[in-house]
N, C-alpha and C positions, 0 to 999 in steps of 0.2 A: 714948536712941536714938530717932530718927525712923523710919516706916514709910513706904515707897512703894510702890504697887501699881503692876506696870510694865502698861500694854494695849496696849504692844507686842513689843519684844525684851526683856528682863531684860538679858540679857548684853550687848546694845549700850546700854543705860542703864548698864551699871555700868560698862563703860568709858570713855563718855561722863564720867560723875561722876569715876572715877577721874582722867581729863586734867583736869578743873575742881579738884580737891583739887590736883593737882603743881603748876598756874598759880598758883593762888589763894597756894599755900605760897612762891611767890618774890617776891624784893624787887619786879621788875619790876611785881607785881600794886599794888602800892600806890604804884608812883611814875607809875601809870596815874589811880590816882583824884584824888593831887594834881596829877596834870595836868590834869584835869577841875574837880577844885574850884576853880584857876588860870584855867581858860578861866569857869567856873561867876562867879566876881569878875567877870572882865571883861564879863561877859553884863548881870547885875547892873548895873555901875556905865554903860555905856551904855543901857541901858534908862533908867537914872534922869536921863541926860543929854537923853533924846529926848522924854521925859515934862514936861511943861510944865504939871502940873495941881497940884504942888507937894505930891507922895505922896515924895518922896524916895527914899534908897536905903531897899532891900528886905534888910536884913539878916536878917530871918527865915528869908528862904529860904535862904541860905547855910548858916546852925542849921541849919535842918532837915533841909538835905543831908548835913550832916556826920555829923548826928543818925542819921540815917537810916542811912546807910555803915558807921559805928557796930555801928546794931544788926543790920541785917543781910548786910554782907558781911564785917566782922571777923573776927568768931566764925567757927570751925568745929566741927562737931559728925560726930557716927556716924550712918551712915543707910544701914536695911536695906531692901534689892527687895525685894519678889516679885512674882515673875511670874503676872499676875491668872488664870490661863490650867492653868500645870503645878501652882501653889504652889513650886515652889522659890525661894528665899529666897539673897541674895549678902549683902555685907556690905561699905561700902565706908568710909572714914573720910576724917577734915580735909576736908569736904564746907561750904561758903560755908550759915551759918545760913537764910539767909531765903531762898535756893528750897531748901532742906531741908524748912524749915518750913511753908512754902507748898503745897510741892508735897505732903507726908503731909498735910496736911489735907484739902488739895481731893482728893488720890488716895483717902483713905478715904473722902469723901465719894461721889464718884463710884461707887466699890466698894460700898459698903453699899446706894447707891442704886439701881445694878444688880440686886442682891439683892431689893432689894423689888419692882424692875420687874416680875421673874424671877418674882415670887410672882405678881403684881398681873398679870399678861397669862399667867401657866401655863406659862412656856415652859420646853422642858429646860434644866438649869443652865449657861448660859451662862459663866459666873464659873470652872466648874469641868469646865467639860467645849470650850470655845471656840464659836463663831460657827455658826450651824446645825451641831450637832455630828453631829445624828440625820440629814442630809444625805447630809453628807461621809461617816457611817460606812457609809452605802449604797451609795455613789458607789465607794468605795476597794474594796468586796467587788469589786466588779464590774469596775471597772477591772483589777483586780488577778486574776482570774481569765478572762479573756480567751483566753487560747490557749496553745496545749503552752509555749510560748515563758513566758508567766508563771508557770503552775504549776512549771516546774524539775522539782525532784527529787520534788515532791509527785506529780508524774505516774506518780510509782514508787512506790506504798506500800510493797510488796513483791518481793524479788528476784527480778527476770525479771516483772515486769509491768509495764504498760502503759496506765493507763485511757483515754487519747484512744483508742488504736485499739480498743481493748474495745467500750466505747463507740458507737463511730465503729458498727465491723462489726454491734454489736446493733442497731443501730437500721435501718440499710442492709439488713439481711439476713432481722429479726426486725418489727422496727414495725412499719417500711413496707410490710412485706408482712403483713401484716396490716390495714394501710389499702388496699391493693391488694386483697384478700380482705372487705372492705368489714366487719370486724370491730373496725375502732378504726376512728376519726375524727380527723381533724388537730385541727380545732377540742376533739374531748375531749382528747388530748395536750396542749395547749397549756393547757387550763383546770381542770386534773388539778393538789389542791394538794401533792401529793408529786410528787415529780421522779420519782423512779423507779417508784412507780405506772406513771404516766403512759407512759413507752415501755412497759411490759411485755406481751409477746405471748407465749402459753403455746401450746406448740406441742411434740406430739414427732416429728412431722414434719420439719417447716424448723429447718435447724441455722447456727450460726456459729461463728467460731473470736476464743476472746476469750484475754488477758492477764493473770491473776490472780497470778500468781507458778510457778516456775519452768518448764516449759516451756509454751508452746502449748499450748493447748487446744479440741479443736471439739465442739462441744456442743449439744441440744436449745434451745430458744430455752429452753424451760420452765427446764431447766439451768443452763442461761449468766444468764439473770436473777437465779435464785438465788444462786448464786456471787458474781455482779456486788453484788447488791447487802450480802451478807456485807462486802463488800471497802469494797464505797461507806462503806457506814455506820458501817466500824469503820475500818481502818489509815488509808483514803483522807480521811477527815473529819479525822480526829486529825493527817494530815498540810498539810490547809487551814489548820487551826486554827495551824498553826504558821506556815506560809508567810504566815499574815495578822495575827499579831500583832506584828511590827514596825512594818506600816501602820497599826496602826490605835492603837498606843500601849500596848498593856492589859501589863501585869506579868507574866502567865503565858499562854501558851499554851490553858490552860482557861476564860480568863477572854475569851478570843476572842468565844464565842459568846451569853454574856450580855452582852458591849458593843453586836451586834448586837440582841440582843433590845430592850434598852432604847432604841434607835433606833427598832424596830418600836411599841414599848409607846408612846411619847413622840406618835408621829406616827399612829397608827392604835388606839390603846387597848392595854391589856395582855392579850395571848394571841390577837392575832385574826390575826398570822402567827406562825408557827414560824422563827425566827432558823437554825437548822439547815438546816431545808427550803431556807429561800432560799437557805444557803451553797451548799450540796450544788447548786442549782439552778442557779447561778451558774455552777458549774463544767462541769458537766454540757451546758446549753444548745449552748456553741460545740463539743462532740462531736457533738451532736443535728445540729446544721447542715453539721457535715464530712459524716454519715450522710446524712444528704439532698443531700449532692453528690455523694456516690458512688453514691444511687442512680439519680440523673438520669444519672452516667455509664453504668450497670450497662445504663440502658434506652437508650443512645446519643443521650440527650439535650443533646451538650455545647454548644449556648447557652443552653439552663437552667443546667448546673452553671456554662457561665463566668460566668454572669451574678449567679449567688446567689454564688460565689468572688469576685465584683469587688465586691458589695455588701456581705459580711462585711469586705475586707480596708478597705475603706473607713470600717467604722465602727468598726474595732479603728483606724485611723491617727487616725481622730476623737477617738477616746477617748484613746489614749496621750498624743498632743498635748494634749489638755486639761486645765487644772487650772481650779480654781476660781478663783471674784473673790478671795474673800477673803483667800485664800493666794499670789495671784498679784501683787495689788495694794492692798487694804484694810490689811491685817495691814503690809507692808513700808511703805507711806505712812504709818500709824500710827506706827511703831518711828521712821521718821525725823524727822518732825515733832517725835513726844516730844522724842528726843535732842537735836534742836535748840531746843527750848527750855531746854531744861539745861546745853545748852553754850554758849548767848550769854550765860550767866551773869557773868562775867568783866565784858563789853563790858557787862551795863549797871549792874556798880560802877562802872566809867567816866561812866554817862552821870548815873547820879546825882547827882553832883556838881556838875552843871552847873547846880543852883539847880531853878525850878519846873518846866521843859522837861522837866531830866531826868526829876524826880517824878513828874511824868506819863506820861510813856515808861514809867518804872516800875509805873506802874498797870496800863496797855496790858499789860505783860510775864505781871504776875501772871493778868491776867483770862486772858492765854493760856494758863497751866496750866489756868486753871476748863475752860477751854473745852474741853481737850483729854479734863477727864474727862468729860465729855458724853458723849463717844463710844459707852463702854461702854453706858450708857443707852436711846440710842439705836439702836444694834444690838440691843439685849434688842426694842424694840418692833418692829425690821426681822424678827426671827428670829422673833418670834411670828406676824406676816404670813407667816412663808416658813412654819410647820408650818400652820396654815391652809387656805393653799392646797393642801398636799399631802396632807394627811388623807385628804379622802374618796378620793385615789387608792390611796393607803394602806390603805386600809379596803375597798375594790373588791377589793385580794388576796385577799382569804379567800373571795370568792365567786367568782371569775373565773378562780384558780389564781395561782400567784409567776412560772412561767413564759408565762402572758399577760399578766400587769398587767405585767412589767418588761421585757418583749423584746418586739422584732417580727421576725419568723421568717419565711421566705418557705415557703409552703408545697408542699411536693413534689406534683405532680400523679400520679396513679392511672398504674402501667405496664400496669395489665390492657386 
């Protein structure tokens, strides 16, 4: 059995392969190359007709065409995917010998050499984890916690609660009036590396009324922080973690927040953010921002609130809208380029035949698989340039706070 490492689709490679096995298995496939070898003679014998240097006919090439067809479009063998990317593995058979063969060579080549890139420039494992992985798995928190609208049911960890307007009302009612009391600072908020640190206003004066689970409740700011943060850090996290491990691929639910970590670790050093923090931070931020709209309404500020309301809703359309390159274009031009060299398989047992033309076509065919595993290679050194450049931003969270290095927040002006 041969091995091919798919870098692009697996599944559309192995259907690809599969139509190449059904064509190759019918008569029509071999009354295609002696159509070939037939025109391949006539190629031949007028060649030798126009040649005047007295080299005669070229019977060699015809051998070696047939030679060739022979050994490798006759045969069929077994030959398994994997997908350079999940590891899952297909199995397809009666697969044409020589892009089988070709193509597991150069594919392991490509793959292995990936591997060493991946050593040889540092970069997180590509092979095994995809294309700036430690990226994307930042991108996805975030995208993906964006507004009551993303979180769903996670917004309820518990019966009859509520954390946007929890949230929301703490901050409107408790922060900012404590930045209005000139006893917190937006800029500490913002650069503060626990999330909920960061709003917390202790107070048994100024109350609000937060959502923890079963009814309403209105409460000392002191109170309500506590409470809030019981909830945050227990059912409300445990329900992130769940809402984010379909995006983000991981196996369990617990295994959410060390997918994040090693995103953090890969691009910033290991332990200089807290993977949790940032989730929790993620979530928490577009509450922060409802809370500062309500309290520019609370002071009848409302071209401040429409204004900070037009500029959230604008970078949540931004975001939803956007995927990445390499999901949007790199990856799917990949998958089909591969497949199409695997599937003009066929057409050039046809062209081999045709004597030295084809031979050579045939070489062009092969150096296309080389080429293709390049790819990988090459992305290993593109992906080391992309963690690179993001490090030192990466590395600024630990001192600046998760909620300043990664947002920009328009800041509430003072209602005193």
């Amino acid at each position: 059995m041969f091995e091919i490492f798919s870098v692009g689709d697996s599944a559309y490679l192995q259907a690809v392969l599969n139509a190449i096995a059904m064509i190759s298995g019918t008569g029509d496939y071999r009354t295609a190359a002696a159509v070939g070898g037939l025109i391949g003679v006539i190629i031949v014998m007028l060649r030798a007709l126009l040649q005047w240097d007295g080299r005669g006919i070229r019977y060699q090439d015809l051998l070696l065409a047939y030679v060739l067809w022979l050994m490798l479009y006759a045969p069929s063998v077994r030959v398994s995917i994997e997908d350079a990317y999940t590891g899952s593995v297909v199995v397809v058979d009666n697969v044409p010998l020589g892009p089988a063969v070709v193509g597991s060579v150069m594919s392991n080549m490509g793959y292995r050499t990936t591997r060493l890139f991946e050593q040889g420039f540092g970069t997180p494992s590509m092979t095994g984890n995809g294309f700036a992985d430690s990226l994307q798995t930042l991108t996805a928190v975030r995208k993906n916690l964006l507004s009551r609208v993303n979180l769903g049911a996670a917004n309820v960890p518990n019966a009859g609660s509520d954390m946007e307007t929890s949230f929301a009302n703490y901050v409107r009612e408790c922060t900012l009036t404590g930045v209005d009391l000139n006893q917190k600072s937006v800029d500490a908020i913002l650069r503060d590396a626990d999330p909920l640190n960061a709003i917390r206003f202790d107070s048994d004066i100024y109350m609000t009324q937060i959502y923890v689970g079963g009814q309403p409740q209105t409460k000392t700011c002191t109170d309500a922080w506590a409470d809030l943060s019981i909830v945050a850090n227990g059912n409300f996290a445990t329900a992130l973690e769940g809402l984010l491990q379909p995006t983000l691929g991981v196996p369990a639910a617990a295994d959410t927040v060390p997918k994040i970590q090693d995103a953090f670790d890969a691009l910033a050093g290991p332990g200089v953010v807290d993977a949790a923090d940032y989730m929790l931070m993620s979530a928490i931020m577009p509450m922060f921002e409802k809370g500062v709209i309500g309290r520019h309404e609370d002071g009848l500020h409302w071209n401040k609130a429409a204004m900070v309301e037009q500029a959230i809703q604008q970078r949540n359309t931004q975001w939803a809208a956007e995927q990445t390159l390499f999901a949007k274009i790199v990856r799917p031009m990949m998958a089909f380029i591969e497949g199409l060299s695997y599937a003009i398989a066929p057409i050039m047992a046809f062209v081999v035949m045709l004597g030295s033309v084809g031979i050579r076509m045939n070489i062009g065919y092969f150096s296309m698989l080389l080429w293709i595993q390049l790819w990988m290679p090459i992305l290993a050194v593109v992906s080391a340039m992309l963690m690179q450049s993001v490090s030192p931003v990466s590395r600024s969270m630990s001192k600046c706070g998760v909620m300043d290095s990664c947002h920009t927040v328009s800041q509430p002006e003072s209602n005193a």
